[in-house]
mmCIF file of the N, C-alpha and C atoms, coordinates in Angstrom:
data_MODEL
# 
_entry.id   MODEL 
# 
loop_
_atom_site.group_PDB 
_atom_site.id 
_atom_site.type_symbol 
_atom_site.label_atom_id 
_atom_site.label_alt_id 
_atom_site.label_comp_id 
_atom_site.label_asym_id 
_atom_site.label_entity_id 
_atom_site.label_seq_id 
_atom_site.pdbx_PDB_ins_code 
_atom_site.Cartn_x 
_atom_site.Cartn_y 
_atom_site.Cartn_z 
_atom_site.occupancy 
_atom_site.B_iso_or_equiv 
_atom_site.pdbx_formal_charge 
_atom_site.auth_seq_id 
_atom_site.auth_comp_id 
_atom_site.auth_asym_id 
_atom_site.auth_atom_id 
_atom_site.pdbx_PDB_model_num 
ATOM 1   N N  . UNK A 1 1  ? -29.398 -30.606 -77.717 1.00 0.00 ? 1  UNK A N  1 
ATOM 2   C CA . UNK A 1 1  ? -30.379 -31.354 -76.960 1.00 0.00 ? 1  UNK A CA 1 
ATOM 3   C C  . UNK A 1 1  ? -29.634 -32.345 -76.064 1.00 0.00 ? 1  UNK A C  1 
ATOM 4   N N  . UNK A 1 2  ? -30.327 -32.235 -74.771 1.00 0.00 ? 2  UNK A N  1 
ATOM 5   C CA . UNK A 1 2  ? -29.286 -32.833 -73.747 1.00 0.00 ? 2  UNK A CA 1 
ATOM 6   C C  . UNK A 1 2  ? -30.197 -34.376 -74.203 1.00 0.00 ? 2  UNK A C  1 
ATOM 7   N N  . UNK A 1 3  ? -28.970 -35.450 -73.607 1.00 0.00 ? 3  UNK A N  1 
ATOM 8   C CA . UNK A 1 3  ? -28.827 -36.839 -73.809 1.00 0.00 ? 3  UNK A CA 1 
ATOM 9   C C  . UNK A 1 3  ? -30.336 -37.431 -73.373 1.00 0.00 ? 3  UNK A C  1 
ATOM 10  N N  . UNK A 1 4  ? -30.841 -36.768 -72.050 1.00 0.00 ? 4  UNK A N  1 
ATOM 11  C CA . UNK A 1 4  ? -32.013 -37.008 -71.091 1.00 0.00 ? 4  UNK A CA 1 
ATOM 12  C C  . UNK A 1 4  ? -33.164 -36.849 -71.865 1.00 0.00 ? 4  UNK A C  1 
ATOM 13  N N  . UNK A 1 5  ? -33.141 -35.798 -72.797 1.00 0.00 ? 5  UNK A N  1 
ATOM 14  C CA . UNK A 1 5  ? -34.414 -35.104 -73.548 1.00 0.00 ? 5  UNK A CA 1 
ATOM 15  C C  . UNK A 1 5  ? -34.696 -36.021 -74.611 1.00 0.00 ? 5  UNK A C  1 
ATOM 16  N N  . UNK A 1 6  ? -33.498 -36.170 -75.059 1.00 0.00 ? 6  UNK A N  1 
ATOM 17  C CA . UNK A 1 6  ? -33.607 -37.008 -76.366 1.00 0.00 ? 6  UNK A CA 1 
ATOM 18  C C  . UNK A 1 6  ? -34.329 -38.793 -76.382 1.00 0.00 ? 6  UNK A C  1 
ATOM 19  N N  . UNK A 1 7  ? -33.904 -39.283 -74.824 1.00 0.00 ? 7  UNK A N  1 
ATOM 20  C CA . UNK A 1 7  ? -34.176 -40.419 -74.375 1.00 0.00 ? 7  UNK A CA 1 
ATOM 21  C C  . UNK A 1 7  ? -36.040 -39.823 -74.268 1.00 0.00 ? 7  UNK A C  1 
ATOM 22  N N  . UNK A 1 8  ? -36.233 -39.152 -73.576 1.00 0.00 ? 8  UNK A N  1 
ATOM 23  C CA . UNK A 1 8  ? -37.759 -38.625 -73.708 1.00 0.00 ? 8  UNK A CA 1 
ATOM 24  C C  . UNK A 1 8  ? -38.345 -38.733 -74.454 1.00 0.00 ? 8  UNK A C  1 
ATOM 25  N N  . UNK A 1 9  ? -37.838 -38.212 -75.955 1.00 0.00 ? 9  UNK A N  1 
ATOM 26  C CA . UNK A 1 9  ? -38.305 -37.767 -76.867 1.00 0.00 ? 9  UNK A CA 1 
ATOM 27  C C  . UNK A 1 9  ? -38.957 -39.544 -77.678 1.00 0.00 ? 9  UNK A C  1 
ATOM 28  N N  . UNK A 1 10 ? -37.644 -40.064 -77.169 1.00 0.00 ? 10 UNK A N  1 
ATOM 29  C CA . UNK A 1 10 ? -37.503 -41.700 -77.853 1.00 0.00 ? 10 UNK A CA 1 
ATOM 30  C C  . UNK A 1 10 ? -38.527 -42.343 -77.252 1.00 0.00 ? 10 UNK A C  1 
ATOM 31  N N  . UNK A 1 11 ? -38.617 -42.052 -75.626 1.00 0.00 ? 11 UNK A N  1 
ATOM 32  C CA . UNK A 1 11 ? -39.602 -42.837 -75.057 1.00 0.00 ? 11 UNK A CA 1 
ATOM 33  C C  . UNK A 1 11 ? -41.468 -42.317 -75.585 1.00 0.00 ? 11 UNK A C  1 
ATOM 34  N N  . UNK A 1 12 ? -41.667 -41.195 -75.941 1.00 0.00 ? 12 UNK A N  1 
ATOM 35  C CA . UNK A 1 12 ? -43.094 -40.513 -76.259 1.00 0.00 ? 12 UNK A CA 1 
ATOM 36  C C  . UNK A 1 12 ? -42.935 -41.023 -77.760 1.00 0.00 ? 12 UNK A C  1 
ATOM 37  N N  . UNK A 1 13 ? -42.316 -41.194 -78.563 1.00 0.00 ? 13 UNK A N  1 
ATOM 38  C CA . UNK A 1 13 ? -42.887 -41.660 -80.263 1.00 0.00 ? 13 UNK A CA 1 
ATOM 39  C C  . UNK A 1 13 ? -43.023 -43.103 -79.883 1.00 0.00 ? 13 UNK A C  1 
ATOM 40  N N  . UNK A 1 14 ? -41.811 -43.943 -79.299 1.00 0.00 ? 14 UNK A N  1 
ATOM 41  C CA . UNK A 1 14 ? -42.591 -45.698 -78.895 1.00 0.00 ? 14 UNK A CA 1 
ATOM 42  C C  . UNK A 1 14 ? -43.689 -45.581 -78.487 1.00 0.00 ? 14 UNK A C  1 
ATOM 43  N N  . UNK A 1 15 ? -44.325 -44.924 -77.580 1.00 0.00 ? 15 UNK A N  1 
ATOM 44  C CA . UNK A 1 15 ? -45.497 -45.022 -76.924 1.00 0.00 ? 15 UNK A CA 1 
ATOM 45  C C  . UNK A 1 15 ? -46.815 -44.683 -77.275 1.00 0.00 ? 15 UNK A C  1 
ATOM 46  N N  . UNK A 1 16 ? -45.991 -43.871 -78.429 1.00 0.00 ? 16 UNK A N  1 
ATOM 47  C CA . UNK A 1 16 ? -47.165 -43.375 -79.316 1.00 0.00 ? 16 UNK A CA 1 
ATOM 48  C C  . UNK A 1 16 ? -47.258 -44.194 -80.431 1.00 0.00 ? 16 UNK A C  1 
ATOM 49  N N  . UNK A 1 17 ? -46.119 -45.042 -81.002 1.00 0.00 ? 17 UNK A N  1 
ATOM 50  C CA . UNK A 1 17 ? -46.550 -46.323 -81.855 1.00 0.00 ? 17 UNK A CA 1 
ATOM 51  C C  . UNK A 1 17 ? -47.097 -47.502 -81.285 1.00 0.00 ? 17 UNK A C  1 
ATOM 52  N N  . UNK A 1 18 ? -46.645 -47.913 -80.063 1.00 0.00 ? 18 UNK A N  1 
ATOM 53  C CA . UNK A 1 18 ? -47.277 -48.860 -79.236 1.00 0.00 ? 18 UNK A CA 1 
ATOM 54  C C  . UNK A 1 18 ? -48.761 -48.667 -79.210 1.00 0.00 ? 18 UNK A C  1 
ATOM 55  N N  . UNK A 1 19 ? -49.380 -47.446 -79.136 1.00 0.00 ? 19 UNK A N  1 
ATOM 56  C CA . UNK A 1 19 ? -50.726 -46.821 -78.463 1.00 0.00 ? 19 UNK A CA 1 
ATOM 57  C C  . UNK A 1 19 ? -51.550 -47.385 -80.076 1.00 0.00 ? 19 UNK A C  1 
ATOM 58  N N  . UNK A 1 20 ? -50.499 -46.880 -80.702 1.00 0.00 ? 20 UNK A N  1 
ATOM 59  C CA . UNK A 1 20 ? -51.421 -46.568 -82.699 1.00 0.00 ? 20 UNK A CA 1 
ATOM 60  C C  . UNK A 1 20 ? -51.294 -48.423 -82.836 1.00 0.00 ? 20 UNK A C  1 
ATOM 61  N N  . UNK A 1 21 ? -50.411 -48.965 -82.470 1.00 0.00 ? 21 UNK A N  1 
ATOM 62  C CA . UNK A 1 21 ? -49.985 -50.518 -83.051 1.00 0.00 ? 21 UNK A CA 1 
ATOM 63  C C  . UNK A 1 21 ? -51.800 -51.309 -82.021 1.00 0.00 ? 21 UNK A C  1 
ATOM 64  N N  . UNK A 1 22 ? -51.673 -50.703 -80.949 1.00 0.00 ? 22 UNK A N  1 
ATOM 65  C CA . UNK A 1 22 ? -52.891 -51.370 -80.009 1.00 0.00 ? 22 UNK A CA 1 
ATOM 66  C C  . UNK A 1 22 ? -54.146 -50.825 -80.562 1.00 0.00 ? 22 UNK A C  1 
ATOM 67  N N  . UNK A 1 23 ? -54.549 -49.594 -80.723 1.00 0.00 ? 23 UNK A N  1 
ATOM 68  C CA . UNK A 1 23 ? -55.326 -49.522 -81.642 1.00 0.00 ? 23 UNK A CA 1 
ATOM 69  C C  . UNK A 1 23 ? -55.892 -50.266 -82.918 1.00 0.00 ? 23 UNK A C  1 
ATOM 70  N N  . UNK A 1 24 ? -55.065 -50.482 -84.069 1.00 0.00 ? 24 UNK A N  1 
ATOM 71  C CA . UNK A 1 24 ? -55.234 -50.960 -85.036 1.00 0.00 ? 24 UNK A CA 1 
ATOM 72  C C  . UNK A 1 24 ? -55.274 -52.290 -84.641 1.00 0.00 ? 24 UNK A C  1 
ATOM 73  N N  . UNK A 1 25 ? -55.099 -53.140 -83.626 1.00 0.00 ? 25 UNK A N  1 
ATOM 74  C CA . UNK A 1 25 ? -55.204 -54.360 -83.633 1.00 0.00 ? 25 UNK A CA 1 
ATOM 75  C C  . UNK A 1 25 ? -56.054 -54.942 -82.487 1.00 0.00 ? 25 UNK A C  1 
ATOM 76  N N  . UNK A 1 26 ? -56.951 -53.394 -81.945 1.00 0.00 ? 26 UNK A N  1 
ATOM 77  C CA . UNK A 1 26 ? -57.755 -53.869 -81.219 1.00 0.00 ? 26 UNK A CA 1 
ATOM 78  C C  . UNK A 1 26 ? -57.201 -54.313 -79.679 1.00 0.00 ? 26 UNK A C  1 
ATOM 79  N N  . UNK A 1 27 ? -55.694 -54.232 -79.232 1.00 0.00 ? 27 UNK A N  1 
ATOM 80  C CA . UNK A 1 27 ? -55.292 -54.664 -78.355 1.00 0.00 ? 27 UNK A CA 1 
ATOM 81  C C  . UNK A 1 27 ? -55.310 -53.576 -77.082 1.00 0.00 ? 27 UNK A C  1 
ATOM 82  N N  . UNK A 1 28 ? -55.992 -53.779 -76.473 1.00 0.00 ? 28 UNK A N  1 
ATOM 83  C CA . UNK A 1 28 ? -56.144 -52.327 -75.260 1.00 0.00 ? 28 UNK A CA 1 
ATOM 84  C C  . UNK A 1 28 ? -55.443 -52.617 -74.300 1.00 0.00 ? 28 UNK A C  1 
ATOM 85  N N  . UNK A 1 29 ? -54.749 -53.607 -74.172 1.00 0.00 ? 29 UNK A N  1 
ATOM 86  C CA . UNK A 1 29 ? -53.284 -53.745 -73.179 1.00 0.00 ? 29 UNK A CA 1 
ATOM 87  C C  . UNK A 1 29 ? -52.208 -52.650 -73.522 1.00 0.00 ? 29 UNK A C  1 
ATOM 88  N N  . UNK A 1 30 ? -51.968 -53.503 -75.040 1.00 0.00 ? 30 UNK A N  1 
ATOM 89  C CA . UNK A 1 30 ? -50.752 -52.392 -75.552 1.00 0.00 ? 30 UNK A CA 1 
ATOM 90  C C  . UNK A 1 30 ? -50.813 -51.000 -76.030 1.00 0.00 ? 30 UNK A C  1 
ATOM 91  N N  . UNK A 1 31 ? -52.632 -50.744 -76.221 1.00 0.00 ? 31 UNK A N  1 
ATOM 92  C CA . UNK A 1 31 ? -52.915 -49.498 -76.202 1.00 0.00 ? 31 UNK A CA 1 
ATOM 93  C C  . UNK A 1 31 ? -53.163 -48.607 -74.856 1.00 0.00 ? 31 UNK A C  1 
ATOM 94  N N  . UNK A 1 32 ? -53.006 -49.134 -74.073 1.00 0.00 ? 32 UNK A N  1 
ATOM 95  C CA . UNK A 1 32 ? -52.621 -48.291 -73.031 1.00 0.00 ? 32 UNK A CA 1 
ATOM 96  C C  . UNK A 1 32 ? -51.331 -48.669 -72.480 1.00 0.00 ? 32 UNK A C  1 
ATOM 97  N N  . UNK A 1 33 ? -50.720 -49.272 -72.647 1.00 0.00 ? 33 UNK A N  1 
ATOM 98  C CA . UNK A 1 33 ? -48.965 -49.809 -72.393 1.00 0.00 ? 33 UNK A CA 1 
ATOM 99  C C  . UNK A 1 33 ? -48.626 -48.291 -73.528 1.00 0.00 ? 33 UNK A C  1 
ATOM 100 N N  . UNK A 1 34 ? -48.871 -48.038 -74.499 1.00 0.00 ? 34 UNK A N  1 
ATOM 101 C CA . UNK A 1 34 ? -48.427 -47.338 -75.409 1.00 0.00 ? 34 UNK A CA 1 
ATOM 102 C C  . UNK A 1 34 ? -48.692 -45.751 -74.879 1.00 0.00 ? 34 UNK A C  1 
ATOM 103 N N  . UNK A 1 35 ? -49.665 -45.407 -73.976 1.00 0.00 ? 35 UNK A N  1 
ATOM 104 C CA . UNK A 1 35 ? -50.564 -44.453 -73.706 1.00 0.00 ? 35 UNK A CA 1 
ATOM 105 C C  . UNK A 1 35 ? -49.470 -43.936 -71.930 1.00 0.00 ? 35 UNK A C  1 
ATOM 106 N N  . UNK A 1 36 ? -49.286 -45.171 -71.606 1.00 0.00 ? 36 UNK A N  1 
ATOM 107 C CA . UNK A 1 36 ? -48.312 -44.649 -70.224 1.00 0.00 ? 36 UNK A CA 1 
ATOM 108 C C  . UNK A 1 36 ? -47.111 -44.429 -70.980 1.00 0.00 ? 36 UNK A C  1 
ATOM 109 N N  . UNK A 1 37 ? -46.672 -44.985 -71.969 1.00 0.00 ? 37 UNK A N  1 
ATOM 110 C CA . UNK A 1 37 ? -45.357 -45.041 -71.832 1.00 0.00 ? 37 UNK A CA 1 
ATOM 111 C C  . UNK A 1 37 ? -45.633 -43.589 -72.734 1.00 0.00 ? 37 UNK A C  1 
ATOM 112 N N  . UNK A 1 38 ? -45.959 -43.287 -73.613 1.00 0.00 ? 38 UNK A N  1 
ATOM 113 C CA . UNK A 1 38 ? -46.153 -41.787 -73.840 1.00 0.00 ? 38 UNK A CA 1 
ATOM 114 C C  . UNK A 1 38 ? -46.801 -40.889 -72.847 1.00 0.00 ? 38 UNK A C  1 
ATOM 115 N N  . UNK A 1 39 ? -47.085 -40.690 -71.763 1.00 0.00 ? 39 UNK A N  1 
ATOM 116 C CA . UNK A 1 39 ? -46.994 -40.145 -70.874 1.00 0.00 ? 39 UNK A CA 1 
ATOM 117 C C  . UNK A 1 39 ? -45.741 -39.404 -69.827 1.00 0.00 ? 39 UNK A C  1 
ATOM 118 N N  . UNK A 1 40 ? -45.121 -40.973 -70.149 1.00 0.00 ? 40 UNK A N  1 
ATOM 119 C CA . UNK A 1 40 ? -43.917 -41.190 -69.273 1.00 0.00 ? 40 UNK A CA 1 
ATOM 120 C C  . UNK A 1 40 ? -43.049 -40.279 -69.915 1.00 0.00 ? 40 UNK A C  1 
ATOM 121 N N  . UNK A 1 41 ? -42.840 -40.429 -70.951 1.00 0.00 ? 41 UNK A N  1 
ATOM 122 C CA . UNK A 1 41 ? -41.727 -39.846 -72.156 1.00 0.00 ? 41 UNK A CA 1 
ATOM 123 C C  . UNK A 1 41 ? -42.075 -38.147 -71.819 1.00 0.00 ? 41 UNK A C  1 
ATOM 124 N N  . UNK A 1 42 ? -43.536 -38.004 -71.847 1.00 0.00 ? 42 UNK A N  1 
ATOM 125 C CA . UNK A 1 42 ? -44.118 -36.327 -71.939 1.00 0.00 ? 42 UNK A CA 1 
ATOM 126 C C  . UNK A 1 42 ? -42.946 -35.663 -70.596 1.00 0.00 ? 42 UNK A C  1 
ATOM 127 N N  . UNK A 1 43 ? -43.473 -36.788 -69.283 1.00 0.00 ? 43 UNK A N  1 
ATOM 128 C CA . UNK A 1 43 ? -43.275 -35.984 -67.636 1.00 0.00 ? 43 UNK A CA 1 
ATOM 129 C C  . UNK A 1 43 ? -41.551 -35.716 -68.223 1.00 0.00 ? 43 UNK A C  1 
ATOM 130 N N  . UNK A 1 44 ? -41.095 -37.066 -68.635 1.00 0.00 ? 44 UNK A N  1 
ATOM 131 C CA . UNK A 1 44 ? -39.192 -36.654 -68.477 1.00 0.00 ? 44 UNK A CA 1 
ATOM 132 C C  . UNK A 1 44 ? -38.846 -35.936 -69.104 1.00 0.00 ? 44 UNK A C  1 
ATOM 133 N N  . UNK A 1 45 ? -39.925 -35.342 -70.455 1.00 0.00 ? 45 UNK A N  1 
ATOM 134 C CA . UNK A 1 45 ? -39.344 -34.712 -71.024 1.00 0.00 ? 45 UNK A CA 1 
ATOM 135 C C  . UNK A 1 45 ? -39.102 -32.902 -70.238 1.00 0.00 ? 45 UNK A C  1 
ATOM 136 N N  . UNK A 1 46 ? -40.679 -32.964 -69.375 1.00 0.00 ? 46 UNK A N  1 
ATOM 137 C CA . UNK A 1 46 ? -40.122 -31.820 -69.109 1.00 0.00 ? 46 UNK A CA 1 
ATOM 138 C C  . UNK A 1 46 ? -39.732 -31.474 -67.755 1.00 0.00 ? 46 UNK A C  1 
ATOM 139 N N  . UNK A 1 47 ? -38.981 -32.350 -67.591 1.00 0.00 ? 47 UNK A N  1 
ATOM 140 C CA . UNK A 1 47 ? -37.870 -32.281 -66.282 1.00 0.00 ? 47 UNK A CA 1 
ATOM 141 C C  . UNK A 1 47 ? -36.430 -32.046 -66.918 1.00 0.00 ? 47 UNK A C  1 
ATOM 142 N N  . UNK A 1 48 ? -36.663 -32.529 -67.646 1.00 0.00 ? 48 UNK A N  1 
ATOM 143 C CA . UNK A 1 48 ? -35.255 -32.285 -68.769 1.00 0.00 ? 48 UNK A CA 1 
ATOM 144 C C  . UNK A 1 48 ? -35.149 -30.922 -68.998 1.00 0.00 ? 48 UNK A C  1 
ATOM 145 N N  . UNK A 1 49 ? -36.377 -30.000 -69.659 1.00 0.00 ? 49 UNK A N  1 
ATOM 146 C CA . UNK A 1 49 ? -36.424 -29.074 -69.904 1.00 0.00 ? 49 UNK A CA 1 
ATOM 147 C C  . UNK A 1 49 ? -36.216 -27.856 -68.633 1.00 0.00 ? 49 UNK A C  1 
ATOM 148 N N  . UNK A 1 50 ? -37.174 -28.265 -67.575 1.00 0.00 ? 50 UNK A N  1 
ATOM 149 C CA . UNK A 1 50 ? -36.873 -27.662 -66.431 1.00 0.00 ? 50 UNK A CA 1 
ATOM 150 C C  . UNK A 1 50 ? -35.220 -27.535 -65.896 1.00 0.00 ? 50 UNK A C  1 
ATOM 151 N N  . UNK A 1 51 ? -34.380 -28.615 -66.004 1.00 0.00 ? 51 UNK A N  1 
ATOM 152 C CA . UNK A 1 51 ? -32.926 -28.886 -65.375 1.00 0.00 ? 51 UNK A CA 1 
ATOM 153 C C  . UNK A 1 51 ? -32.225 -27.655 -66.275 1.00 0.00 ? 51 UNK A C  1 
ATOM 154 N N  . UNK A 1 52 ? -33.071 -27.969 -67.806 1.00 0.00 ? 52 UNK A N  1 
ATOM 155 C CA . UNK A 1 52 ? -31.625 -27.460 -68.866 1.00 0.00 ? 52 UNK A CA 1 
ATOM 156 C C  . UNK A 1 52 ? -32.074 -25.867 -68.616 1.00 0.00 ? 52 UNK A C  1 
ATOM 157 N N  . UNK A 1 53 ? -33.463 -25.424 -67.701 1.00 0.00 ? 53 UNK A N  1 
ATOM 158 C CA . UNK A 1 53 ? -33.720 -23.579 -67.316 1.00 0.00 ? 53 UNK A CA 1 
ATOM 159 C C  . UNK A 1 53 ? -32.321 -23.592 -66.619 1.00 0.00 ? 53 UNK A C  1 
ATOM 160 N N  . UNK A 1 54 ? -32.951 -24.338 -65.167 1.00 0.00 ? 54 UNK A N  1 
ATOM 161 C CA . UNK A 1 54 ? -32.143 -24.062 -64.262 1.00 0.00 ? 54 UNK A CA 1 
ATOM 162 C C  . UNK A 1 54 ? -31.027 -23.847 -64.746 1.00 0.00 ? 54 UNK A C  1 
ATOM 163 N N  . UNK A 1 55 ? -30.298 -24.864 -65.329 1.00 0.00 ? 55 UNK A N  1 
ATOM 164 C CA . UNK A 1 55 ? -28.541 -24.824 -65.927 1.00 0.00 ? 55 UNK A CA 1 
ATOM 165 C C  . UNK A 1 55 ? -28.468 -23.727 -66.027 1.00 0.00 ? 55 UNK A C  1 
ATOM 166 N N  . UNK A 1 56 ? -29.545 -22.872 -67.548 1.00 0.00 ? 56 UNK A N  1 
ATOM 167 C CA . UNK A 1 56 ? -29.214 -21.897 -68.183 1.00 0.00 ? 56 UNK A CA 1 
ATOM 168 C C  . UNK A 1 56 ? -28.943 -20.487 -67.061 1.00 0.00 ? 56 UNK A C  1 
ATOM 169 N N  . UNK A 1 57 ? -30.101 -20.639 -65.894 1.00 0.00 ? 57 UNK A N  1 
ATOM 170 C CA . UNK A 1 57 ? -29.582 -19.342 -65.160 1.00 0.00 ? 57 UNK A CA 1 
ATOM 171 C C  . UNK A 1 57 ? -28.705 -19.594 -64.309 1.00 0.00 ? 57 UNK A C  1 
ATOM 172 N N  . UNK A 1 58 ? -28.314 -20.953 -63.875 1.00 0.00 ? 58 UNK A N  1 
ATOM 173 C CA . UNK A 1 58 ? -27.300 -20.683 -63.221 1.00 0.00 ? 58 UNK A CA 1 
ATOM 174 C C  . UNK A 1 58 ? -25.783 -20.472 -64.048 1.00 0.00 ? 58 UNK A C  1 
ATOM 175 N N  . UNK A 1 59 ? -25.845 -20.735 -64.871 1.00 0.00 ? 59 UNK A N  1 
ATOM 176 C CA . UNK A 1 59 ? -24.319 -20.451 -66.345 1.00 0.00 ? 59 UNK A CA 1 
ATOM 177 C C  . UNK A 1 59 ? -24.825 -18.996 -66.278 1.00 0.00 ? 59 UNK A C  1 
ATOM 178 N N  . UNK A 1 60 ? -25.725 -18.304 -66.807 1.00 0.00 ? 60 UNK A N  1 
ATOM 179 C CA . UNK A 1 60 ? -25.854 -16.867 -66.407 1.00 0.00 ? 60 UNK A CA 1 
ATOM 180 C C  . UNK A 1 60 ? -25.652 -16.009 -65.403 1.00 0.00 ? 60 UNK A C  1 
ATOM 181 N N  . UNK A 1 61 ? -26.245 -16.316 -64.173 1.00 0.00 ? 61 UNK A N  1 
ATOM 182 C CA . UNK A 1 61 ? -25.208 -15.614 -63.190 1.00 0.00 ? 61 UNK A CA 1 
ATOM 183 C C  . UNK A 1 61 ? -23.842 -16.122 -62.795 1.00 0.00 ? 61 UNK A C  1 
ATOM 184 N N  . UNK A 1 62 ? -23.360 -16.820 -63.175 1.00 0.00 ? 62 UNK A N  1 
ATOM 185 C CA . UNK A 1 62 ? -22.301 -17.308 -62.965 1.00 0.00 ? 62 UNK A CA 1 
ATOM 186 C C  . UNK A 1 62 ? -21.281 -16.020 -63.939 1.00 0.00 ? 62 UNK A C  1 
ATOM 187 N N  . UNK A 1 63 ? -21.543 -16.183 -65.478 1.00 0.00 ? 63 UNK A N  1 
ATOM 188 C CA . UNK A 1 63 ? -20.783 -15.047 -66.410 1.00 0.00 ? 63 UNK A CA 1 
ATOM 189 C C  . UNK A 1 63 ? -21.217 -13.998 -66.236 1.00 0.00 ? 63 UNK A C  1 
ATOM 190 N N  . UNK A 1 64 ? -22.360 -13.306 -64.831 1.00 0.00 ? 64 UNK A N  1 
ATOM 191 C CA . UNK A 1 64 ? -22.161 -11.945 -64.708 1.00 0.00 ? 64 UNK A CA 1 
ATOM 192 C C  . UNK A 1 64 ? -21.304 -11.452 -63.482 1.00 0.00 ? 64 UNK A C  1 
# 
């Protein structure tokens, strides 16, 4: 797992405790502070995923 994905991955569970922490305390700032920032985490994650296609076919035609 590339370095980028993993930062993703980190940013969508904060955001998703932020979202659950605003919830339970009634705070709809930090429940939607929690709600972008798990959003945010979702988009990078799959740009990450998209880069690490690309990589993969370009390392593939490259070894044919």
């Amino acid at each position: 797992m590339s370095e980028e994905k993993f930062d993703a991955k980190v940013e969508k569970v904060s955001g998703s405790v932020k979202e659950g922490l605003g919830k339970v305390t009634g705070d709809k700032r930090t429940e939607t502070e929690g709600k972008a920032e798990k959003a945010s985490g979702s988009v990078k994650e799959k740009i990450a995923d998209a880069k690490d296609t690309v990589k993969g076919a370009i390392d593939g035609l490259k070894n044919n």
